[in-house]
Phi, psi and omega in degrees: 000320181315284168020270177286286180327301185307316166300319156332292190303327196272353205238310166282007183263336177282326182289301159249032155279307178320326186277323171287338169288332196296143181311176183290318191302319165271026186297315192307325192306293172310326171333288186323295215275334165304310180309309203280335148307297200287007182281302194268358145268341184299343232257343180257151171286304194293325178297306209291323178289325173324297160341292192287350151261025174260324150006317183274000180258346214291341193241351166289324180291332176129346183324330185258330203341103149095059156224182179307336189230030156325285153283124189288320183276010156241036178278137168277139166272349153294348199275003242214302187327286197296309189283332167312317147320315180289153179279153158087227217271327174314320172296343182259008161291292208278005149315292211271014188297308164326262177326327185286322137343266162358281210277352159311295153321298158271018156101358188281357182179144197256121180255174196261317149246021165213126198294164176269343156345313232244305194284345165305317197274318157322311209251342147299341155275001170316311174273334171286325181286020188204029174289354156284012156258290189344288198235121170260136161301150186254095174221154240267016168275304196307308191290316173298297180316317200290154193159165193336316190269342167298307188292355164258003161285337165298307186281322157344283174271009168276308156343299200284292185300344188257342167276351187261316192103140174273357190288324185300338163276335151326281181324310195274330150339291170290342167287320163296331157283329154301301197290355178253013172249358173299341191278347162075076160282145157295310153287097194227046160291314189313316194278308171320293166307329155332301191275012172281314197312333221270344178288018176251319139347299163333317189267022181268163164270091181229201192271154218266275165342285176320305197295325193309301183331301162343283187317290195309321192293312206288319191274356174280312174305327207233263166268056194252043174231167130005270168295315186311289175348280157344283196285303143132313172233187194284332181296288179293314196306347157304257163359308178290293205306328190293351204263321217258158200256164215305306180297345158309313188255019131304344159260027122269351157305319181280349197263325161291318161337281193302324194288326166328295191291293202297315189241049180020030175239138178236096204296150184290324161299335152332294192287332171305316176293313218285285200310324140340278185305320199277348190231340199240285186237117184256002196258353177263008173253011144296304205292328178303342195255350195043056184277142173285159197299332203287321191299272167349296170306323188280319171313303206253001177260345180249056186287306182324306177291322162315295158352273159301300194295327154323292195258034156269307199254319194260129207230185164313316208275322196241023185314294167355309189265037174262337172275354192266312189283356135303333204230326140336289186292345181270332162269006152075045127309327194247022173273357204268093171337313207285322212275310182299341183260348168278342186275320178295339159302285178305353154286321193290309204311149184258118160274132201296125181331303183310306221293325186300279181310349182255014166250330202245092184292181175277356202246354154273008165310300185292332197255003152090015197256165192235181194268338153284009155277308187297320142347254204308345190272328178281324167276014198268311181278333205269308148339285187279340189235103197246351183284335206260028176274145187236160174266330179099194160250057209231165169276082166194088162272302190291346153319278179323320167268017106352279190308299178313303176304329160320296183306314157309326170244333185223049183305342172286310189295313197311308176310299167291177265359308188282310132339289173283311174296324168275311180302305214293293163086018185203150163223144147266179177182144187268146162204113201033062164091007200248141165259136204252134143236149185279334157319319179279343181278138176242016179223135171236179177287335176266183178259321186212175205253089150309125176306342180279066156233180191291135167322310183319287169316323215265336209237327180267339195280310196284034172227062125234342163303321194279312185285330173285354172265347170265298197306291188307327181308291174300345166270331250281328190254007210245013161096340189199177208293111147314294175006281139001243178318323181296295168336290191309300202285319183283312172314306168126169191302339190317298194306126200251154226284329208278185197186117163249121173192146222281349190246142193248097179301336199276329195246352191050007180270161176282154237206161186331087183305314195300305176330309159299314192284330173283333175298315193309284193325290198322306166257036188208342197256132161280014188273316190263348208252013236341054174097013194258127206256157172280102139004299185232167175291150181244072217323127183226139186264130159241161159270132144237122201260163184232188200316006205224012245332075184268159190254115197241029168132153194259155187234161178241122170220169177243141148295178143241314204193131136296111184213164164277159201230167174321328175294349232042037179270130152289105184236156172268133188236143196213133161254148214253122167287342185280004173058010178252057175297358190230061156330120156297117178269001195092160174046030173083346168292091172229108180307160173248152169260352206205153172109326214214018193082350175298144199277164180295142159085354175283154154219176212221161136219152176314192210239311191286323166332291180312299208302268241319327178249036197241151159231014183174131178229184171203152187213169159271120186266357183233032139208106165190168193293226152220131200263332187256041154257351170295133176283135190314328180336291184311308198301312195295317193302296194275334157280336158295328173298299189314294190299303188313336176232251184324328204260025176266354176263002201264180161239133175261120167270309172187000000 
């Protein structure tokens, strides 16, 4: 075997010297024959280190030279999992991008624009995001998937982790689950799967601190009582609960509670317990729910409906949507007669065959769930968590934020949508006296609709994708921003008619930049704005850049509130549908999730930070300050950020 490594090496060491003499036009020739040596040392742990020392030449000789990964300071590490998993040559690229990295990290070579701290920190999130290469499950998809490239990706990050060290990805492991349940999503596979890897992780030698941290993830998902512990699966933990007396299972109500509030996961005997409680001691399901008196109250004045919403929607399968159904009642949703009575239409409703197969996969079939459980479970979470709707991987952020905004303010419509879109399988919507159905539309803004969203999302965005790409359709000649007209109508009256935005539709360069960032002040800042405070979430168009502040595409977010923080810093706190808020935007713009008064599911930047990314707003035109008390500073201070990253793809006229 040495051997045969050592021929390998010497057969991949020629190739890529040849390719580093070769002119730049001819680099690509030589490429290929590189790829196909380094295809055939990856195939060894003895191969693959071999490899790895070659690493500090891959960007002088030209291995990336006119590809994707050419520039280094602009790889994402989410990308790196996903290309690693494909058949043929991208994956032994992005293998050796990985070594190149490595060695970056360890001092073996100086890069021009990345530190090695920076390339250390890439490539530990590399691994946390993708320990199901690391630790593969052993489940019969990872064995159909599995093949050549899983396994040198296996040896890869095994590779990777043994030079890094794993408590550091452990660390950084537990900090990638914080930071995403601090954002409280209504879709929390991604995480879930994380504390499944991490328990093998566990079983490592790390820091103390870290496993605990761990631990709190694992027992949240899973076992975080007593009994649950004890008992082992849901069939006895049933079992237990009929046999154990009322102060036993008030600690374990408190004990699902606490675990519940602190990482917003929800373990499935929860749900075994919730529904126990919903028929046996109802007087023991505030504490299970952590309801506030206000919660209580409303719980004992609608227990019937409550009720009824248990043993329709919360099973084992949909436990998750017991924190959305905590947070209804603690926000007093269900005192509002019109709202308690579309949900009880939506326990009743007959779902449209299609609508039925895209909530009911074949495999909750088997598990005994109907296509109104997954439903009522899903608006149950869309309802209580209206911060926590995610887009998925899909382009329709102005849906997902549709939605959100629905739940917060106009939840009777959301419900009658939501309805119509399951009975129906169609929605309409006027837009300047003309009625749209999303049934007659055949284009949405996405081509085709990925499924890893919350039900609610799954049965409504692909009829509000189409109708808001039609509604945008119809201004498409009008000279300006569609927006401006789309926003009222689609959204609804709330959002107010007046509209600033930085772009020149005709000409696409940017137009008095100064003017804008002074309207922005004028109405949204409270130093400037004379007190009129915001009312409603405020749908707004951003750039969004990425750690380097390269501009990587425009987005639909809500303001929620403009407020000063503990600091006196004046900040925006704003939701993001992509449920990742706390991105590096560059140049030091990284929203905060925590720290800084947001609120659950909020993420925040100081105000002048926001204006920097902000291209389009809406305002009340009878309510605003004076824009020319802003210091010229500020305004240059927030157009050198803007020119400096996005705005290098733009033209500035004035």
């Amino acid at each position: 075997m040495e051997a045969q490594v050592n021929t390998v090496k010497v057969s991949f060491e020629q190739t890529l010297n040849q390719l580093e003499q070769a002119a730049p036009v001819a680099k690509n020739t030589h490429q290929a024959e590189v790829f196909q040596r380094a295809i055939e040392l990856a195939q060894t742990e003895e191969g693959l280190k071999e490899l790895f020392q070659y690493a500090a030449r891959f960007d002088q000789a030209g291995v990336f030279k006119g590809g994707p990964w050419e520039d280094a300071s602009k790889l994402q590490a989410p990308l790196v999992g996903g290309t690693l998993k494909l058949q043929g040559v991208n994956s032994i690229v992005e293998l050796l991008s990985e070594l190149r990295m490595l060695a970056i990290a360890k001092g073996i070579y100086q890069h021009d624009e990345i530190t090695a701290e920076e390339a250390k920190s890439f490539l530990e999130s590399v691994l946390a995001l993708n320990l199901d290469i690391l630790f593969p499950p052993e489940t019969e998809e990872a064995r159909i998937n599995a093949g050549e490239q899983m396994e040198r990706a296996k040896r890869l990050f095994h590779f990777l982790g043994n030079e890094l060290s794993f408590q550091s990805i452990a660390k950084r492991l537990a900090a990638e689950i914080d930071r995403l349940t601090i954002q409280r999503p209504i879709m929390v596979h991604r995480i879930i799967n994380m504390i499944a890897m991490s328990k093998q992780i566990c079983e490592t030698d790390m820091d103390e601190q870290v496993k605990e941290t761990l631990q709190k993830y694992i027992d949240a998902i899973s076992t975080p009582t007593q009994l649950s512990k004890k008992t082992g699966n849901l069939k006895e933990y049933k079992l237990a609960l009929t046999e154990a007396l009322a102060d036993e299972v008030e600690k374990e109500a408190i004990a699902f509670a606490q675990s519940m509030q602190e990482t917003g996961l929800v373990s499935p005997y929860h749900a075994v317990l919730i529904r126990c409680l919903a028929n046996t001691h109802s007087e023991i399901l505030p504490t299970a729910l952590n309801l506030s008196e206000l919660g209580q109250a409303l719980l004992n004045d609608q227990l019937e409906l409550v009720q009824d919403l248990i043993t329709m929607a919360i099973h084992p399968q949909t436990a998750q949507s017991i924190y959305g159904l905590a947070k209804i009642l603690n926000k007093g949703l269900l005192s509002q007669e019109p709202l308690s009575m579309e949900i009880r239409r939506l326990l009743e409703i007959e779902i449209h065959p299609e609508v039925e197969e895209l909530l009911l996969p074949s495999e909750m079939k088997e598990e005994g769930l109907t296509a109104n459980a997954i439903l009522v479970a899903g608006a149950i979470s869309v309802l209580g968590q209206p911060l926590g709707v995610g887009q998925g991987l899909n382009p329709t952020c102005q849906s997902a934020r549709a939605i959100s905004l629905w739940a917060q303010h106009d939840a009777s419509r959301l419900l009658e949508l939501i309805i119509r879109a399951a009975r129906d399988n169609d929605v309409d919507m006027t837009f300047e006296g003309d009625s749209i159905h999303s049934s007659l539309l055949t284009e949405g803004v996405a081509s085709e609709i990925h499924q890893e969203l919350d039900p609610v999302s799954k049965i409504l965005v692909p009829h509000l994708d189409k109708i808001y790409n039609e509604m945008m359709k119809r201004t498409a000649l009008r000279n300006e921003d569609g927006h401006k007209w789309v926003n009222p109508e689609f959204y609804g009256e709330r959002v107010q008619r007046g509209f600033a935005n930085i772009i020149d539709p005709v000409t696409g360069s940017v137009v008095n930049y100064s003017g804008f960032v002074r309207m922005f002040y004028a109405t949204h800042h409270p130093a400037f704005n004379d007190g009129y405070e915001l009312i409603y979430p405020n749908p707004v168009g951003i750039y969004v850049t990425d750690v380097h502040g390269n501009l990587l595409g425009l987005h639909a977010i809500s303001i929620q509130r403009v407020a000063m923080d503990e600091g006196g810093v004046y900040r925006v706190y704003f939701y993001n549908p992509n449920n990742d808020s706390g991105q590096n935007w560059g140049q030091g713009i990284e929203p905060s999730l925590k720290g800084h008064g947001e609120e659950e599911g909020e993420a925040s930047l100081p105000f002048d930070q926001f204006a920097a990314r902000l291209y389009a707003f809406h305002y009340n035109p009878y309510e605003k300050g004076d824009g020319f008390e802003l210091e010229e500073e500020v305004i240059q201070r927030i157009e050198t950020l803007a020119r400096e990253s996005w705005g290098r793809q733009y033209t500035w006229l004035y």
